[in-house]
ROKE-267392 format. One line per field, with one value per atom (N, C-alpha, C): residue in one letter; y, x, z. Coordinates in steps of 0.1 Angstrom, whole numbers, m for minus. Atoms other than C-alpha are relative to their C-alpha. Layout:
N
timi	A|...
v	Y|...
u	X|...
w	Z|...
***
This chain:
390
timi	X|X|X|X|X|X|X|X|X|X|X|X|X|X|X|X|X|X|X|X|X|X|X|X|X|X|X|X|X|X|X|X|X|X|X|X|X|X|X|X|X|X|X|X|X|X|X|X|X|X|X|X|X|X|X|X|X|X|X|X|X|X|X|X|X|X|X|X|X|X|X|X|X|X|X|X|X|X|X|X|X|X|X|X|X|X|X|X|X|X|X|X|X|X|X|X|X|X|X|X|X|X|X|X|X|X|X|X|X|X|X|X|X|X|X|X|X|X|X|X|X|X|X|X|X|X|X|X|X|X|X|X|X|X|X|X|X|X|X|X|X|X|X|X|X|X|X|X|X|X|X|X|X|X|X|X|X|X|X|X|X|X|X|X|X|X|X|X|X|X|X|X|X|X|X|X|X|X|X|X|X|X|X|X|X|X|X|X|X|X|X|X|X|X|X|X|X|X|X|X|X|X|X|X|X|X|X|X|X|X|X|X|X|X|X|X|X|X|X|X|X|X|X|X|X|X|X|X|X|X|X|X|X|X|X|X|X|X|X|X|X|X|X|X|X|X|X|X|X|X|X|X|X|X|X|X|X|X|X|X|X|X|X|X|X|X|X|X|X|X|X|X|X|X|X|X|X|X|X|X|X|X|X|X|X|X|X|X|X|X|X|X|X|X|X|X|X|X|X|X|X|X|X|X|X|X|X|X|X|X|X|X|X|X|X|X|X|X|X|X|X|X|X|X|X|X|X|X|X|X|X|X|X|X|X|X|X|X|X|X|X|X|X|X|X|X|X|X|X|X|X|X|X|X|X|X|X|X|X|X|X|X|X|X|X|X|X|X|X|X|X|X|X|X|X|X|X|X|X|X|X|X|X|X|X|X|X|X|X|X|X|X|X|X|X|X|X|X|X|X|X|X|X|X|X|X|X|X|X|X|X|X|X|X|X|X|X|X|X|X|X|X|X|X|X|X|X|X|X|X|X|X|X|X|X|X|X|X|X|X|X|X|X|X|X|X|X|X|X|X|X|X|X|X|X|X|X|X|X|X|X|X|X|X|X|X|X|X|X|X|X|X|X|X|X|X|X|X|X|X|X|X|X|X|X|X|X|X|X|X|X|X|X|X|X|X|X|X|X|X|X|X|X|X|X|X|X|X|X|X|X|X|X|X|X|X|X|X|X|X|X|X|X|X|X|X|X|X|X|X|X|X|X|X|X|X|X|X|X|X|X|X|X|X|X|X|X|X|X|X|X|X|X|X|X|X|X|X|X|X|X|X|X|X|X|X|X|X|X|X|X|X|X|X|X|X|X|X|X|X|X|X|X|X|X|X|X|X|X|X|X|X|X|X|X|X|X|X|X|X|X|X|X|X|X|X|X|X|X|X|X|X|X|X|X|X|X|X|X|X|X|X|X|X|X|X|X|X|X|X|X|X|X|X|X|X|X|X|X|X|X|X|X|X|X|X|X|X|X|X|X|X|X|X|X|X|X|X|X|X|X|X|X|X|X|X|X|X|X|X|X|X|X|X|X|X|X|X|X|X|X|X|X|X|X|X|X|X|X|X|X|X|X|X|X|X|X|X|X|X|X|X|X|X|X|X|X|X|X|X|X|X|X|X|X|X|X|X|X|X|X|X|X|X|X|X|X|X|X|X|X|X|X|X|X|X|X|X|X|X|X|X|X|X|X|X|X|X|X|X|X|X|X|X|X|X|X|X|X|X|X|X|X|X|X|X|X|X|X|X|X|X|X|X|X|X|X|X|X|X|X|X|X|X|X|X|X|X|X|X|X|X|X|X|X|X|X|X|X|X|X|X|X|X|X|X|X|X|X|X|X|X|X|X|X|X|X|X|X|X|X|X|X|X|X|X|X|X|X|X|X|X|X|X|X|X|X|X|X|X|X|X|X|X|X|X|X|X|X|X|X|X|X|X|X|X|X|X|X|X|X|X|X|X|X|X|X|X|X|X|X|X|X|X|X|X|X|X|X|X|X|X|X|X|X|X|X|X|X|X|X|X|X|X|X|X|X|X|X|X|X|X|X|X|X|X|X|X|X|X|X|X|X|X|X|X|X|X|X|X|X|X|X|X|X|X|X|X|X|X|X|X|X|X|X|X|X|X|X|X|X|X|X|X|X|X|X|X|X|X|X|X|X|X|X|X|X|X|X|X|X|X|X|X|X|X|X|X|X|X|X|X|X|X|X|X|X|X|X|X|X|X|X|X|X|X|X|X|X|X|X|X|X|X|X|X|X|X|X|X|X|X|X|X|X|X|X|X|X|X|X|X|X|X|X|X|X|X|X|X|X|X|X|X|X|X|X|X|X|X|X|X|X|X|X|X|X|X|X|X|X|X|X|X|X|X|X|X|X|X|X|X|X|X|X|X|X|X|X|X|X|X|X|X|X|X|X|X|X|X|X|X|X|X|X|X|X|X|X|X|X|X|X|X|X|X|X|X|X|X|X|X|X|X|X|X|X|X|X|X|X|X|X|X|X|X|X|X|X|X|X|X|X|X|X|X|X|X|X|X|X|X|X|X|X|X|X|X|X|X|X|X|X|X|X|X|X|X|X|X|X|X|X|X|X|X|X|X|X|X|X|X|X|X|X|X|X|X|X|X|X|X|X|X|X|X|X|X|X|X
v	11|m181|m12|11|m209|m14|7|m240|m12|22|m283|0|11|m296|11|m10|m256|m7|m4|m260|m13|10|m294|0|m1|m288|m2|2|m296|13|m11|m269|0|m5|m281|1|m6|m275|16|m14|m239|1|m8|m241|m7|3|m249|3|m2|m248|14|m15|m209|6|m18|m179|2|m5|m174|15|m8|m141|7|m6|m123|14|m7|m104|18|m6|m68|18|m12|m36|m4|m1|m25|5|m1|m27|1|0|m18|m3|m1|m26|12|m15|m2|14|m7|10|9|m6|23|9|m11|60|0|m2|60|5|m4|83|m12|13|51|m8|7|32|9|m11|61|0|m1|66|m12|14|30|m2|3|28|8|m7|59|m5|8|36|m16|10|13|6|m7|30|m7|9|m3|m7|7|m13|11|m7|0|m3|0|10|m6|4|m12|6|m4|3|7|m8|25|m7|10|m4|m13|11|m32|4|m5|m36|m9|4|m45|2|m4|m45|m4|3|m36|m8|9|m63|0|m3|m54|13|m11|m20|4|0|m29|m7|8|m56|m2|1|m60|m12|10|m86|4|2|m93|m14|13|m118|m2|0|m134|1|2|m135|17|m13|m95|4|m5|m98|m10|13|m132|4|m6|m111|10|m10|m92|4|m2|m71|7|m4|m63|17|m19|m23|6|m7|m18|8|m3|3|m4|5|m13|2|m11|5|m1|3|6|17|m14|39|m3|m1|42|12|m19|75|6|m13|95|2|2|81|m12|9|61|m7|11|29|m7|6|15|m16|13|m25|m8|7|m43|m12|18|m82|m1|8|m101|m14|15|m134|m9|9|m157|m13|13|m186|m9|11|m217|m10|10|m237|8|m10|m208|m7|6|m226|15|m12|m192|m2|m1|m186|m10|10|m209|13|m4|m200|m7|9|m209|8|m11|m188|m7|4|m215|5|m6|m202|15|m9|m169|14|m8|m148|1|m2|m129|13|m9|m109|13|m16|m71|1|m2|m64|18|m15|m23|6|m4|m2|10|m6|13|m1|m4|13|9|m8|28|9|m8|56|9|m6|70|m12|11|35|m12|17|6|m9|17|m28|m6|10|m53|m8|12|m82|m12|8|m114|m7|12|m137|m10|16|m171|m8|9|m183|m9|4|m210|m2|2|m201|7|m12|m177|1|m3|m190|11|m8|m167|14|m17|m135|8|m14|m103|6|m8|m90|18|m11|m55|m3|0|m51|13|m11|m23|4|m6|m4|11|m14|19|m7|5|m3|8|m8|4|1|5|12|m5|5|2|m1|8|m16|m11|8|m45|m5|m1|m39|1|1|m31|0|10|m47|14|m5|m30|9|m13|1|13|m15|33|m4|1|47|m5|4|37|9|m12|55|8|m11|82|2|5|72|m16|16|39|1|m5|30|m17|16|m3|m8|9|m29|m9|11|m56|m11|16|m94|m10|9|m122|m12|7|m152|m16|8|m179|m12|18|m215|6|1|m219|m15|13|m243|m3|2|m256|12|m11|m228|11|m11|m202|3|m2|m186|7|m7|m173|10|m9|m149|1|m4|m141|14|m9|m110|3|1|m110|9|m7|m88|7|m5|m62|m13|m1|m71|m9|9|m98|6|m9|m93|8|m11|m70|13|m17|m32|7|m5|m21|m14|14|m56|4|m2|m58|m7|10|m80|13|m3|m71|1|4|m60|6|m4|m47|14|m11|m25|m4|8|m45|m9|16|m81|4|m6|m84|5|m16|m62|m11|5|m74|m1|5|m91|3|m4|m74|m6|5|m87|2|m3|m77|m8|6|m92|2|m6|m76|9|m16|m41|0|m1|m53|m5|10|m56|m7|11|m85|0|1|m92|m19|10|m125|m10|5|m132|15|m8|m118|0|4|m115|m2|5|m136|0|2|m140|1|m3|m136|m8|10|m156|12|m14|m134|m1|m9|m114|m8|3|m120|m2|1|m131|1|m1|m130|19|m13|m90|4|m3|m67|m7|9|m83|10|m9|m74|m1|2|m83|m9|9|m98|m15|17|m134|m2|4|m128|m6|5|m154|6|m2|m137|m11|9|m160|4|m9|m150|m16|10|m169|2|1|m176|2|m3|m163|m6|6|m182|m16|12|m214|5|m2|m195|8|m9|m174|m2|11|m202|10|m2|m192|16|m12|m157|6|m5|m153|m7|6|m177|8|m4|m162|16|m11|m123|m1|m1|m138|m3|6|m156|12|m6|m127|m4|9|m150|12|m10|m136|0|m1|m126|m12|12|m154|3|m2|m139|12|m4|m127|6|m9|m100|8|m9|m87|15|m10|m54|3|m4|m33|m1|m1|m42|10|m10|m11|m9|11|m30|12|m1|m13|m12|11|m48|m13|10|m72|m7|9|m105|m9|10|m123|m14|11|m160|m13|10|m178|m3|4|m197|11|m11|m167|10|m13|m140|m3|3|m160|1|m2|m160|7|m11|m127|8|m4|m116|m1|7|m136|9|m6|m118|11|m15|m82|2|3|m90|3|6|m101|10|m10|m73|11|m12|m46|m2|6|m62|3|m6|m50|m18|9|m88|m9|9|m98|m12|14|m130|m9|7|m142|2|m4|m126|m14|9|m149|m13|10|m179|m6|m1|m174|m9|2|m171|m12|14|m199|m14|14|m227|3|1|m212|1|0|m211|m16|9|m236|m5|7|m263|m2|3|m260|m12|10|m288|m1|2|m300|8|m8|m281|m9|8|m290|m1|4|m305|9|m10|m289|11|m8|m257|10|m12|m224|9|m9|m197|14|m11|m178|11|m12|m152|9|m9|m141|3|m1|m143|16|m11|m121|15|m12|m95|4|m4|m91|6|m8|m84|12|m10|m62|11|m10|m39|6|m6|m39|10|m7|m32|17|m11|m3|12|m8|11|7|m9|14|1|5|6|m8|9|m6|6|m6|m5|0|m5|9|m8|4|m13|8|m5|2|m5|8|m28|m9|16|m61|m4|8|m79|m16|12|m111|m10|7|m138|m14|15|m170|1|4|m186|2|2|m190|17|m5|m160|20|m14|m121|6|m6|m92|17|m16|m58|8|m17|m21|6|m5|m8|11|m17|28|m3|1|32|13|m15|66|5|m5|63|4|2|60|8|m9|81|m7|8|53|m12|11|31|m13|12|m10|m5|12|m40|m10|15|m74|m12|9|m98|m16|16|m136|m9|9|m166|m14|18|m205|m7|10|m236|m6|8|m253|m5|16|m283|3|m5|m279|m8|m13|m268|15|m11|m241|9|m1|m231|11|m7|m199|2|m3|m203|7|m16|m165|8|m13|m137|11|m12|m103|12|m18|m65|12|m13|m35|13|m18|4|m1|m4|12|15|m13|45|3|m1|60|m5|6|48|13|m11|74|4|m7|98|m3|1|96|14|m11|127|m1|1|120|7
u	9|m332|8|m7|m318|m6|2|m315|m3|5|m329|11|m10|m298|13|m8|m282|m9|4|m311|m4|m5|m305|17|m20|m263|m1|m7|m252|10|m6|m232|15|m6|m202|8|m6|m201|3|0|m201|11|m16|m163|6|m3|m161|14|m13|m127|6|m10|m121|6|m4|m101|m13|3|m119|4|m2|m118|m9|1|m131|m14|10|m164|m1|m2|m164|m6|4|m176|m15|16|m209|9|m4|m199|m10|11|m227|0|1|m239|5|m10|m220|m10|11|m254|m12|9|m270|7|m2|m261|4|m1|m242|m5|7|m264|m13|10|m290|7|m5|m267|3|m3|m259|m12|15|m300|m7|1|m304|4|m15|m272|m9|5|m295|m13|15|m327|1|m3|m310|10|m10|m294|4|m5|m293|10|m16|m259|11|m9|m231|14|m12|m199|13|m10|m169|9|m10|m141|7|m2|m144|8|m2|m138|m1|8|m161|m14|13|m198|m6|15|m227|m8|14|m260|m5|8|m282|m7|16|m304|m4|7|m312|9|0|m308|16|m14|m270|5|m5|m263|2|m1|m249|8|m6|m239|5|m12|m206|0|m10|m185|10|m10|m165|17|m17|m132|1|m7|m132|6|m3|m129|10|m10|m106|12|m9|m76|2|5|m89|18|m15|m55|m9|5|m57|m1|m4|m48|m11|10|m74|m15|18|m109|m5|7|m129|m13|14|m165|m3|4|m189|m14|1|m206|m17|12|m248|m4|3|m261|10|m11|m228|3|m2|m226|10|m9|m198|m3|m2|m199|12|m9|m176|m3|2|m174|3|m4|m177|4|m6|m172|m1|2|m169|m7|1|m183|m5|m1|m177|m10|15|m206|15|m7|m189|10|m2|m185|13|m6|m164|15|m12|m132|9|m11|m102|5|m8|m89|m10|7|m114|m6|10|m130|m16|11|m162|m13|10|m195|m7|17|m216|3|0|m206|7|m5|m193|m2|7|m208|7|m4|m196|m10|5|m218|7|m9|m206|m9|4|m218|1|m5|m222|3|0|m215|m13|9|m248|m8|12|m278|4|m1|m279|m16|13|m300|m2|5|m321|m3|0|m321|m8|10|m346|8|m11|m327|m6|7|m334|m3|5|m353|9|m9|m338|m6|15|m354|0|m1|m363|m6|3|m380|8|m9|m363|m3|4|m371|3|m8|m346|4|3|m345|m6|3|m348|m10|3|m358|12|m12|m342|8|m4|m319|8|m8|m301|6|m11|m270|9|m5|m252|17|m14|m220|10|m6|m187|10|m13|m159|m4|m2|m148|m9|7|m164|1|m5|m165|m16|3|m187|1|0|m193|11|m7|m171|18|m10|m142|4|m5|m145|0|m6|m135|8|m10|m117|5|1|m125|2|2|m122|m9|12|m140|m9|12|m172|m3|4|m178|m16|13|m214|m3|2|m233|m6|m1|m238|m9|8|m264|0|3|m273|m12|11|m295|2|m6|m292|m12|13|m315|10|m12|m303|m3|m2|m291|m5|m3|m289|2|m1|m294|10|m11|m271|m4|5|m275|1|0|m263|12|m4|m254|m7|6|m267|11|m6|m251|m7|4|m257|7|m6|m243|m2|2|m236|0|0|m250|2|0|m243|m13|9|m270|m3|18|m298|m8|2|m299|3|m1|m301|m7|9|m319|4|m1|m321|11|m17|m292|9|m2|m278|18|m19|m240|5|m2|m218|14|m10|m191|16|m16|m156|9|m8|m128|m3|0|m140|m16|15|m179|m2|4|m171|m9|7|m197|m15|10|m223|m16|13|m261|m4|14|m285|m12|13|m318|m8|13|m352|m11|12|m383|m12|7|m410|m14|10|m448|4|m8|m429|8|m10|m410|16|m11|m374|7|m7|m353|9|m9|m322|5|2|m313|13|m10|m278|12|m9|m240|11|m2|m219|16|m11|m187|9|m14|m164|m9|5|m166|14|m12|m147|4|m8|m125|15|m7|m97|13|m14|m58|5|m8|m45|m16|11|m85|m1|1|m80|m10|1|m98|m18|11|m130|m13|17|m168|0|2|m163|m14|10|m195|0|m3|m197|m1|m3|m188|m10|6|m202|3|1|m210|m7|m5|m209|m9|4|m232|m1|m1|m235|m15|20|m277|m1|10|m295|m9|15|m326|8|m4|m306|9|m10|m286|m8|11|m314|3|m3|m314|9|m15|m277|m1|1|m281|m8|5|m309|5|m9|m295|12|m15|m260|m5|8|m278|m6|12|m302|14|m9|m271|13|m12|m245|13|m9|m215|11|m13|m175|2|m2|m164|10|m5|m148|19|m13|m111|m3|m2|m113|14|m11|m87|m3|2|m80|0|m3|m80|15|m11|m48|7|m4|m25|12|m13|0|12|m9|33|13|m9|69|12|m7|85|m3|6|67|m8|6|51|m9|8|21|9|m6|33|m4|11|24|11|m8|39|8|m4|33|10|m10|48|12|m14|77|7|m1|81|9|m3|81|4|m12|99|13|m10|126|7|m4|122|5|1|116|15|m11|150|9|m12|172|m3|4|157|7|m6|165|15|m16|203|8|m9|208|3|m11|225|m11|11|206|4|m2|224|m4|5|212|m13|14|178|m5|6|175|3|0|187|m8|12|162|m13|11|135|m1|1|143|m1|4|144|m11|17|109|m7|11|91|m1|3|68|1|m10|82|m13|11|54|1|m5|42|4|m7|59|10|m14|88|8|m15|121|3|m8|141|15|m13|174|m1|m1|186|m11|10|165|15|m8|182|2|m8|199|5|m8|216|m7|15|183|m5|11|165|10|m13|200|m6|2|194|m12|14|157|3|2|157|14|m8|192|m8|14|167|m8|10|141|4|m6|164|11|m1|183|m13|8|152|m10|6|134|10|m12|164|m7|2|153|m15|16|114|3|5|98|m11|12|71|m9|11|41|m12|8|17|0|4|1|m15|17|m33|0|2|m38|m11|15|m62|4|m4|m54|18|m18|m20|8|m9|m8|m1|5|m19|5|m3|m5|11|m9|5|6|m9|27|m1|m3|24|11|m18|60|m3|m3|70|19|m12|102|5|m3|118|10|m7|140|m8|9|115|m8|11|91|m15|6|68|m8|5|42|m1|1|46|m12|4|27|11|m7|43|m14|5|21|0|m3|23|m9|12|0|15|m9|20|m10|13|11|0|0|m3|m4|m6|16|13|m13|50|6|m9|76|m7|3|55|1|m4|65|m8|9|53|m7|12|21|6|8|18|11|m8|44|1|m4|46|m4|1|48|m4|9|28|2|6|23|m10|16|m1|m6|1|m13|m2|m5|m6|m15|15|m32|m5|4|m54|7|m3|m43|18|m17|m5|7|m5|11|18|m17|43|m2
w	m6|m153|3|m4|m133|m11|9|m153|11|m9|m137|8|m10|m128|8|m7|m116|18|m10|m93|9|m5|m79|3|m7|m75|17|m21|m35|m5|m5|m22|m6|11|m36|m12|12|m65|0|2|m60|2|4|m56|m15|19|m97|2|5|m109|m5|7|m114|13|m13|m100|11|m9|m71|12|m12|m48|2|m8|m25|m10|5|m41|9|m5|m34|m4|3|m50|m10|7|m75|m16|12|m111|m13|7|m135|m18|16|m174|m6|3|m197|m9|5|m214|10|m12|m181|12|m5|m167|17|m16|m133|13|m7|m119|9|m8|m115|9|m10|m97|15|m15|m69|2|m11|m64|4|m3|m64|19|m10|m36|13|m12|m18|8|m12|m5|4|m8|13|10|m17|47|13|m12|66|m4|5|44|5|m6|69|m8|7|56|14|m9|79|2|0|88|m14|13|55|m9|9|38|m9|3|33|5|m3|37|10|m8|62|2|1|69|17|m7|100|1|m5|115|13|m13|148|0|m2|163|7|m7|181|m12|8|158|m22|15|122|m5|6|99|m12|12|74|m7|4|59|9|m5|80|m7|8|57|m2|m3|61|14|m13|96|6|m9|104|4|m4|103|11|m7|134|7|m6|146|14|m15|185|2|0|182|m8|12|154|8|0|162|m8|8|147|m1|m4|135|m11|13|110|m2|3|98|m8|8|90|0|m3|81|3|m4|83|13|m18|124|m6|m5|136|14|m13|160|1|m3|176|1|3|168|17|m15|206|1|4|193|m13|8|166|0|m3|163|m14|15|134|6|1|124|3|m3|138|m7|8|113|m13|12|90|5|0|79|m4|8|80|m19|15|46|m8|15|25|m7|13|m6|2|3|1|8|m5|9|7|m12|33|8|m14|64|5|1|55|5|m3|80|13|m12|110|7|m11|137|6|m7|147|11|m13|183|m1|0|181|15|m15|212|1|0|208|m6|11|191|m12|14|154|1|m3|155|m16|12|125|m12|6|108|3|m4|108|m6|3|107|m7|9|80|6|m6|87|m11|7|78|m10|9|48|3|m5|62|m10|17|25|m9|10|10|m12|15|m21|m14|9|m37|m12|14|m70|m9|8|m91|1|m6|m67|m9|5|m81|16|m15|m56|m5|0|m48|9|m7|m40|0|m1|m25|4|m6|m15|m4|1|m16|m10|6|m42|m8|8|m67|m9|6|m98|m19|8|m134|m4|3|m157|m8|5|m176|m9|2|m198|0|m7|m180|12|m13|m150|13|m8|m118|m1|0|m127|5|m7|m112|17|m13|m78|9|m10|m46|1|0|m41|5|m8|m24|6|m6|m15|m8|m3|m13|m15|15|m52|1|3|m64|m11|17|m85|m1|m6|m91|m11|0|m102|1|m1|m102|6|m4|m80|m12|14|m106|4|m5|m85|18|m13|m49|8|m5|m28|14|m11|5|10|m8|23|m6|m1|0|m16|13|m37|m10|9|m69|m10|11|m97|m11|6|m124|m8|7|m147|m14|13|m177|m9|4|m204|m11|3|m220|m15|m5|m236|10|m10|m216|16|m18|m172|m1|m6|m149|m9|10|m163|8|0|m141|9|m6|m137|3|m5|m123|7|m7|m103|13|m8|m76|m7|7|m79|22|m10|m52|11|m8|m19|8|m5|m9|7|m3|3|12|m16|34|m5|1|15|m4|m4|16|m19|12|m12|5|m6|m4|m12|9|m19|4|m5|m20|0|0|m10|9|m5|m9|5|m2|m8|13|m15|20|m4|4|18|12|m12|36|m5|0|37|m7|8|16|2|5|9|8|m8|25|m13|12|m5|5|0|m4|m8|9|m34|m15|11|m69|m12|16|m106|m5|5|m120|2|m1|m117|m5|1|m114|m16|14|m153|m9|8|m160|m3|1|m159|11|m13|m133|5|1|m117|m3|6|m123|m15|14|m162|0|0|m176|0|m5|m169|15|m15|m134|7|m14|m106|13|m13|m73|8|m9|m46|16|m12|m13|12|m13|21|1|1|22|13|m13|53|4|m8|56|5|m10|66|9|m12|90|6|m10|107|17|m11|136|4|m6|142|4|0|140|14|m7|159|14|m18|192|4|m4|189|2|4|189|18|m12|221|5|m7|238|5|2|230|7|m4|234|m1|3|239|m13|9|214|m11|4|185|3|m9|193|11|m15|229|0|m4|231|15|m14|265|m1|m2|276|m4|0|270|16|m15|299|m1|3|304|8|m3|310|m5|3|310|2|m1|312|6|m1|328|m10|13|305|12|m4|315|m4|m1|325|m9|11|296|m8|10|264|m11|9|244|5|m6|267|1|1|271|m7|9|235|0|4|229|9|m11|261|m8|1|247|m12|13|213|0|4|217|13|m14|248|m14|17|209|m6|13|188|9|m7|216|3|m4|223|m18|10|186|m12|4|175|m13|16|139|m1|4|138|17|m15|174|0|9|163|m8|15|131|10|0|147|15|m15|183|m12|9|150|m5|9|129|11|m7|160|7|m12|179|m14|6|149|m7|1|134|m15|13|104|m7|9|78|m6|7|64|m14|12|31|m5|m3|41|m7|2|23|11|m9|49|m3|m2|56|9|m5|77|m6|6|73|m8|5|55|9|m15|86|m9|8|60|m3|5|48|9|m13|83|5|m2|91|m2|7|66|3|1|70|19|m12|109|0|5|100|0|8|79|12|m14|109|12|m11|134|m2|1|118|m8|1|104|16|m13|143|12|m12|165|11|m14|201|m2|m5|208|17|m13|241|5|m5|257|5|m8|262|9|m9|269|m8|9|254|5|m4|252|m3|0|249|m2|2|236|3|m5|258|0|m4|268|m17|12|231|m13|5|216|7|m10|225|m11|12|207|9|m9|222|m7|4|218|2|m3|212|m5|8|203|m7|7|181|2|m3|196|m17|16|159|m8|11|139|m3|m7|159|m3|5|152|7|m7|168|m4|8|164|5|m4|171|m3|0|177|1|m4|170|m2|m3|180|0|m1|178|3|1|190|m2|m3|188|12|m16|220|4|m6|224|5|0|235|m14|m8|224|m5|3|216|m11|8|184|m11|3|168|m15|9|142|m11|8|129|11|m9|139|m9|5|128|4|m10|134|m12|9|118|7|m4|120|7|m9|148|m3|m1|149|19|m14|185|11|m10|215|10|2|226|17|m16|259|0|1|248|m3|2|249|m12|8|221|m12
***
């Protein structure tokens, strides 16, 4: 039961002084039979599994809603798809709530829009809850993390089917709600909090046997020197829906581009769109293919960008040395295959590694002011792009 002055708090306080991360799996009381949590997890079929790896929930018949902080790292190569009923969609946009600061800890605006390439078929979409009144509703909460209970936290494997729980919401905030997890005899009858493999995943509530959709679940106290998360005590952290309905439902009617606008794949054996970025990484992937690690490192250390509260002084060329060394005898020369691009500052390349036998990415973000100076740079495993015979 929420307490007076829980349920007067502003928003935030909800970033209190703990470990904070990333809320994410279904972790249950240690007195109540796993089996209830899996048939629990089975009547609810409008919480989509993300890229077999986080959760979401149908609300219209194309469209689904997350957490933005699962999706801000969006890579350009990725499919991206979300799975109801044992069907696969293909993800068509993204589009983060406006106001969502990258990288915070903080659940008000923690929500991002999936655009599907198709209707979801066999599944009624949740409706959203527009009642500001969620004190102390019971909610369910579903998904695939890992599992565990109360006791010891987040421990077991990820789930092999959609697994539940349920929670009462503790304190409401301006635009988001919490819970906590209490330990037996106290809390709901299979009460539980989140641990690692969920973030994204839906607070459902019912109301007059109908269920709505309530809360997006964001982060969770815990973990790191606290031991693994989902221990009892744990605060779950969700992003509130009835003050973001508005947004939902315009951005839904409006179907804006997407929040990073990646182009098409442009097939390219050597040509660079005329831009800050391409020039860049012309310039780069020119130094990495020419073999010369110490012309490499010191290209890198004067285009990139001087963080602030940098020590002053040179960069450490010896180390920059060694590290692209490494790179360059582990793939030798890459192959261009193409690039996409999200605006002038922004563009990432599909290389092949004939050594390696190995597909990259290169990807780049500047900043843009001159001299251009690059943000965010790095390079990943792709898996090959489809209609490639290698």
């Amino acid at each position: 039961m929420a307490t007076p002055s829980l349920r007067t708090c502003t928003v935030n306080v909800l970033l209190f002084a703990l470990s904070a991360l990333p809320g994410r799996a279904i972790v249950i009381r240690d007195d109540v039979p796993e089996a209830e949590s899996i048939a629990l997890g089975t009547r609810y079929p409008a919480t989509g599994h993300f890229n077999d790896s986080v959760a979401c929930t149908l609300i219209r018949p194309r469209w689904a809603l997350t957490a933005a902080h699962v999706a801000e790292e969006q890579q350009p190569f990725v499919d991206y798809y979300v799975t109801f009923a044992g069907r696969r969609y293909q993800v068509e946009k993204i589009i983060f709530h406006p106001q969502r600061v990258a990288g915070a800890v903080d659940s008000s605006e923690d929500l991002a829009l999936l655009k599907l390439d198709r209707d979801v078929e066999g599944v009624e979409p949740v409706p959203l809850y527009s009642q500001q009144d969620e004190v102390d509703l019971p909610i369910t909460r579903v998904g695939w993390g890992m599992t565990g209970t109360g006791k010891t936290g987040a421990t077991g494997e990820r789930s092999r089917v959609p697994r539940g729980m349920t929670n009462r919401i503790e304190a409401v905030f301006q635009d988001s709600f919490i819970t906590t997890f209490d330990a037996p005899p106290a809390g709901t009858k299979l009460e539980g909090a989140t641990g690692p493999g969920d973030s994204g995943g839906p607070a459902f509530v019912e109301v007059a046997g109908k269920t709505y959709l309530a809360g997006v679940g964001s982060f969770s106290t815990g973990g790191a020197e606290n031991g693994p998360l989902g221990k009892y005590g744990t605060i779950n952290a969700y992003c509130r829906v009835s003050t973001h309905v508005a947004w939902i439902d315009r951005t839904i009617a409006a179907d804006p581009p997407a929040t990073i606008p990646w182009s098409a794949l442009v097939r390219s054996s050597g040509s660079w769109p005329k831009s800050a970025a391409g020039t860049w990484l012309q310039s780069f992937l020119a130094l990495f293919n020419g073999g010369d690690a110490a012309r490499l490192a010191g290209f890198y250390a004067s285009h990139r960008q001087v963080k602030p509260g940098a020590a002053p002084g040179k960069p450490n060329l010896d180390k920059l040395t060694e590290s692209f060394h490494s790179l360059i005898e582990t793939y030798g020369a890459y192959e261009l295959y193409g690039y996409k691009t999200a605006g002038p500052y922004r563009i990432a390349a599909l290389v092949y590694s004939p050594k390696a036998k190995q597909w990259r990415s290169l990807n780049l973000e500047l900043e843009t002011k001159a001299p251009y100076r690059s943000k965010d740079f790095f390079s990943a495993d792709e898996n090959a792009p489809k209609r490639v015979g290698r």
